[in-house]
Each structure stands twice: as C-alpha cells, then as structure tokens.
C-alpha positions as CSV (number, residue, x, y, z in Angstrom):
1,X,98.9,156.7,-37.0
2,X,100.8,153.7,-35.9
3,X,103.7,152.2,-37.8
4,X,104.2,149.5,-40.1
5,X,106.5,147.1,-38.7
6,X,108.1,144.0,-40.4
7,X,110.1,141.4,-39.3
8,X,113.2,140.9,-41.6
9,X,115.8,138.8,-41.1
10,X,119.0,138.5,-43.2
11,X,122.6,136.9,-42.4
12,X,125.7,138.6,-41.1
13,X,128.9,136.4,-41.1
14,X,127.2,133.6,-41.3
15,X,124.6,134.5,-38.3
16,X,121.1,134.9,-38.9
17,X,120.1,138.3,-37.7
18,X,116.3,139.7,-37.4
19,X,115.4,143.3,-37.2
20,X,112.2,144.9,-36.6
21,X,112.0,147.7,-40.0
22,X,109.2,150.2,-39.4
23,X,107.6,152.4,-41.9
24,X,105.0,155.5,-41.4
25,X,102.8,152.9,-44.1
26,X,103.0,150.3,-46.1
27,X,106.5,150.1,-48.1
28,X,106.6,150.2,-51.8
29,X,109.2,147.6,-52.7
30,X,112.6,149.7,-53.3
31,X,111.6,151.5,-49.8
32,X,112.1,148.3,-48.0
33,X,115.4,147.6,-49.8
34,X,117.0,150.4,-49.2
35,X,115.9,150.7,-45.8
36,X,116.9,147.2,-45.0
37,X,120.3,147.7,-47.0
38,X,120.8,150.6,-44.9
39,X,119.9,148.8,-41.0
40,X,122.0,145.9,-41.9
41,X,124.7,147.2,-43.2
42,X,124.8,149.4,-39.9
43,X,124.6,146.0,-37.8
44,X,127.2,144.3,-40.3
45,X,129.5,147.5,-39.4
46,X,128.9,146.8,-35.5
47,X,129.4,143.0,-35.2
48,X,132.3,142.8,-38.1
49,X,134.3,140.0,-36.2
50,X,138.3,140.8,-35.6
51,X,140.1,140.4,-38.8
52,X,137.1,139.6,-41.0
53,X,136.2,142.0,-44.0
54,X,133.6,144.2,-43.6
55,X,130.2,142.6,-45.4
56,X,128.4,144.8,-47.9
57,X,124.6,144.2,-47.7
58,X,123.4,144.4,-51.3
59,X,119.6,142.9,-51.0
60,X,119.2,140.8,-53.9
61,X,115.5,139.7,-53.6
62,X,113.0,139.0,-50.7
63,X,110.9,136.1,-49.4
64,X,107.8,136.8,-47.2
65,X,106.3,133.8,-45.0
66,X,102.8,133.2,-46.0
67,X,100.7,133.0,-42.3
68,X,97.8,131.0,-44.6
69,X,99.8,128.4,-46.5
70,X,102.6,128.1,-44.3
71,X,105.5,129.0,-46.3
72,X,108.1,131.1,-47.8
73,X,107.6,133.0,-50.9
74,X,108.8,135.4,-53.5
75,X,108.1,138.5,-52.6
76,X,107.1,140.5,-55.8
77,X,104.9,143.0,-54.4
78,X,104.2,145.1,-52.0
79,X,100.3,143.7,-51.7
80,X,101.8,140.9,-49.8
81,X,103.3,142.3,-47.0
82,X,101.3,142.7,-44.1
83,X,101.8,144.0,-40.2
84,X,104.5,142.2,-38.6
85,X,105.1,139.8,-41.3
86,X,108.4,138.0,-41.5
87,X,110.9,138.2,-44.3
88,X,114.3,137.2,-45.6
89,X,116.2,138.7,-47.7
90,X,118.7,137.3,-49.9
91,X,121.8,139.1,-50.6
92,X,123.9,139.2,-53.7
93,X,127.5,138.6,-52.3
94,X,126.8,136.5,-49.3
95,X,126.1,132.5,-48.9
96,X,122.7,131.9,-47.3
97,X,123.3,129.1,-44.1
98,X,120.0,127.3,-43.3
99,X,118.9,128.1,-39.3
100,X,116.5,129.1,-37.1
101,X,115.6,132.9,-37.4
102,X,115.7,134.5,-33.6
103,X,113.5,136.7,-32.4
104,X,113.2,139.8,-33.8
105,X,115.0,143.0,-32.4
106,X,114.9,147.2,-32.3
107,X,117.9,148.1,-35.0
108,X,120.6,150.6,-34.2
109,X,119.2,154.0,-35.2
110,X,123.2,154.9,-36.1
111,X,127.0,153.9,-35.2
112,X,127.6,155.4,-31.7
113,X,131.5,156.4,-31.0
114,X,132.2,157.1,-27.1
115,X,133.4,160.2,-26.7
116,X,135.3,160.9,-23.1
117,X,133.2,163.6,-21.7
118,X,134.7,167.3,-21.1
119,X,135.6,168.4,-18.1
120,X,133.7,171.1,-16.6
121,X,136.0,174.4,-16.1
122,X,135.8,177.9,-15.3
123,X,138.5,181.0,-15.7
124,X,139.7,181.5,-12.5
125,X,139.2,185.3,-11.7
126,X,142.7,185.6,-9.6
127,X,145.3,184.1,-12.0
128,X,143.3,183.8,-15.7
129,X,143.8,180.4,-16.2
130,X,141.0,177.2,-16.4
131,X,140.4,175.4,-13.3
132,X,137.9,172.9,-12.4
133,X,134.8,172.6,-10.7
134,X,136.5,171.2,-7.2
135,X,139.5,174.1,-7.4
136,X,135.9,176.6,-7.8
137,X,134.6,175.2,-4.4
138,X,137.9,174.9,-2.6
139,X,138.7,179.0,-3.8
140,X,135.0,180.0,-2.6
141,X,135.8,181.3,0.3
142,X,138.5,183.7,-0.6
143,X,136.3,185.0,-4.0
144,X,133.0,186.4,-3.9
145,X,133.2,186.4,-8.1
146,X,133.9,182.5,-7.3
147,X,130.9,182.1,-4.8
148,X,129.3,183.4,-7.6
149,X,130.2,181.6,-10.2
150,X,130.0,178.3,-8.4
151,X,126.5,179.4,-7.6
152,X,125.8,179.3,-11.7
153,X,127.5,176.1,-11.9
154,X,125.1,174.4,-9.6
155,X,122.4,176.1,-11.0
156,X,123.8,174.2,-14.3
157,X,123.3,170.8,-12.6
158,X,120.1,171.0,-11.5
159,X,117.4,168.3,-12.8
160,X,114.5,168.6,-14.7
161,X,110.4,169.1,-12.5
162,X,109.6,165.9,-11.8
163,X,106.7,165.2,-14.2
164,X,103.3,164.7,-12.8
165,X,101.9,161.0,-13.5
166,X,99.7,159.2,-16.5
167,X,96.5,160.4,-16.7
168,X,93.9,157.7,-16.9
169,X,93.1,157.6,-20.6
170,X,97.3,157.7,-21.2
171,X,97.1,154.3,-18.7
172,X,94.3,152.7,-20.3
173,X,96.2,153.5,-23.6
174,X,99.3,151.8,-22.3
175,X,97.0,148.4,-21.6
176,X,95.8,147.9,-24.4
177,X,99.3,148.7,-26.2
178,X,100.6,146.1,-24.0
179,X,98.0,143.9,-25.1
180,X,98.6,144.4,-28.7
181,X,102.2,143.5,-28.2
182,X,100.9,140.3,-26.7
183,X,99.3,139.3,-29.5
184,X,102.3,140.1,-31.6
185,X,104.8,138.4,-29.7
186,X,102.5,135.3,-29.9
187,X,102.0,135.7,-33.7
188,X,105.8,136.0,-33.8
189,X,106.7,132.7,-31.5
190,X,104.2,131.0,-33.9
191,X,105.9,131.8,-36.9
192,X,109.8,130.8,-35.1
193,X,107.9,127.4,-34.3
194,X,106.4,126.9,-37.9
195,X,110.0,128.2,-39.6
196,X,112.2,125.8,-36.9
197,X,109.9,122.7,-38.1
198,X,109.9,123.3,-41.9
199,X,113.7,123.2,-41.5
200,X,114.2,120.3,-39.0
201,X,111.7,118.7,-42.2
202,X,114.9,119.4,-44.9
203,X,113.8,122.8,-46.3
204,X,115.3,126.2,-46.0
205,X,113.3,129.8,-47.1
206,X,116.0,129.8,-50.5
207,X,113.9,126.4,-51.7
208,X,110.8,127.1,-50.0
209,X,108.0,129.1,-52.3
C-alpha cells in the first residue's frame, strides 16, 4: 500500500520551511497535527540559530491549497486533503512572514548526536591489559592465542555477499516509480509557481480562502 504524502509547510525563525508528512492513509485531522507538531518541532530543535530561543510549534489551524480554484483554504476536514496536496499551518505563538514556500523536503526521522566511535580492543593474553587492533598484528608473531585472535577480528570486518541485481519486474517497478515522481514533482513546481504569483499579486495564504 503506498503512503499518503502531504506537503506542509510552516515557518521556523522567520523561514518558511516545507516538509513531506507521510501517513499509511488518509489522516484524520488531530493525526496530522500532532504529527506535524512533532516533525517541526524536531527541525525547529536543529536549525535554532545561536542565541535565539528555542520555538515551540503549537499548530493552531491549517490551510490546504485548492488545485481547482486556485487558492488557500481552511482546512476543516479531512475530505479535503488529497495526495501530495500543499498546506500551511498556522501556529499559535509565532508571526506568519508572507514568501515563497520552497520545495518540499524528507523530515528528520529524529535528533542525531555524534558519538566518537569505540576503539576496537582486545585483552592481550601476555600482560592482561586492553590493546588495540595494530598492537594485535604487531604481537602476532610471538602469540599463536594472538594469531588467533586477530584471525576473529578480521573475520569481524568482513562485508556483507554482494547482492545479486534487480530482477526485471523490480526494474520495471522502479520506472514507473520514477515516472510517478515525475508527475509529482511537476504538480509540485505548478503549485510554487501559482503560490509565488498570488503573492507577487498582494495576498498571503493567512488572507487567502
């Protein structure tokens, strides 16, 4: 079953900011709040500017852009949202600023943290204590425990079997994927191109309906 993706855009530090929100179906309405609540707030987290207070993302209300008559309005139920339809939503703490809304983008899944990677280390059989993986190989030749054991380590650090390639229906599923995220991508650029116009013309999606 494929998902159901919408475009929703919302503002972060006075940035406009669109995220592609995917659902296993069609969201009720207080699904795609707190899901959008919860993928912003994770991108307001990231892009917090130095010294500037953290934004909380409290979704006030929603505004869909209707494909047929060419504007933004209230979104007030779910029966209006469609595949890859664009929204806004308006939050209760934050200033709307009228601009373009960019492309849409893949949200971060979670907040990563680097962590430094451990170094690899074995007990060294002749003295007890942790060596690395270069002191294993340069003490090889005087332990057979550490031939042994440097054997296991490579063993460790071998790769996956290489996976044998697509099968034809997989490939001719991939085309005509890639042909359905043509025709989104267009539907998409059409919608930027209608949205950049109505607000070159004066209006903005908070006085649209």
């Amino acid at each position: 079953m494929e998902d159901f993706v919408l475009d929703v855009a919302a503002d972060l530090y006075g940035t406009k900011e669109n995220l592609e929100v995917k659902f296993s179906e069609r969201p009720t309405l207080a699904m795609l709040k707190s899901k959008a609540e919860s993928l912003f707030q994770i991108e307001a987290t990231v892009q917090r500017p130095p010294g500037e207070p953290l934004q909380h993302v409290r979704v006030r209300r929603f505004q869909v852009y209707n494909d047929y008559s060419r504007r933004w309005q209230d979104l007030e139920s779910s029966s209006q949202l469609q595949p890859y339809a664009q929204l806004y939503c308006f939050q209760e703490s934050s200033a709307d600023y009228q601009g373009e809304i960019p492309q849409p983008s893949p949200p971060r899944s979670r907040i990563v943290v680097p962590a430094a990677s451990p170094q690899r280390s074995y007990r060294s059989p002749s003295d007890g204590h942790n060596s690395t993986l270069q002191d294993l190989r340069d003490d090889v030749n005087r332990s057979p425990r550490a031939r042994q054991r440097l054997q296991e380590e490579d063993q460790d650090y071998r790769g996956s079997p290489m996976v044998s390639g697509e099968s034809l229906l997989a490939a001719e599923r991939a085309q005509e994927e890639e042909k359905m995220q043509m025709d989104v991508d267009s539907h998409r650029e059409r919608i930027r191109r209608e949205t950049h116009d109505f607000l070159v013309n004066g209006g903005s999606p908070s006085r649209s309906r």
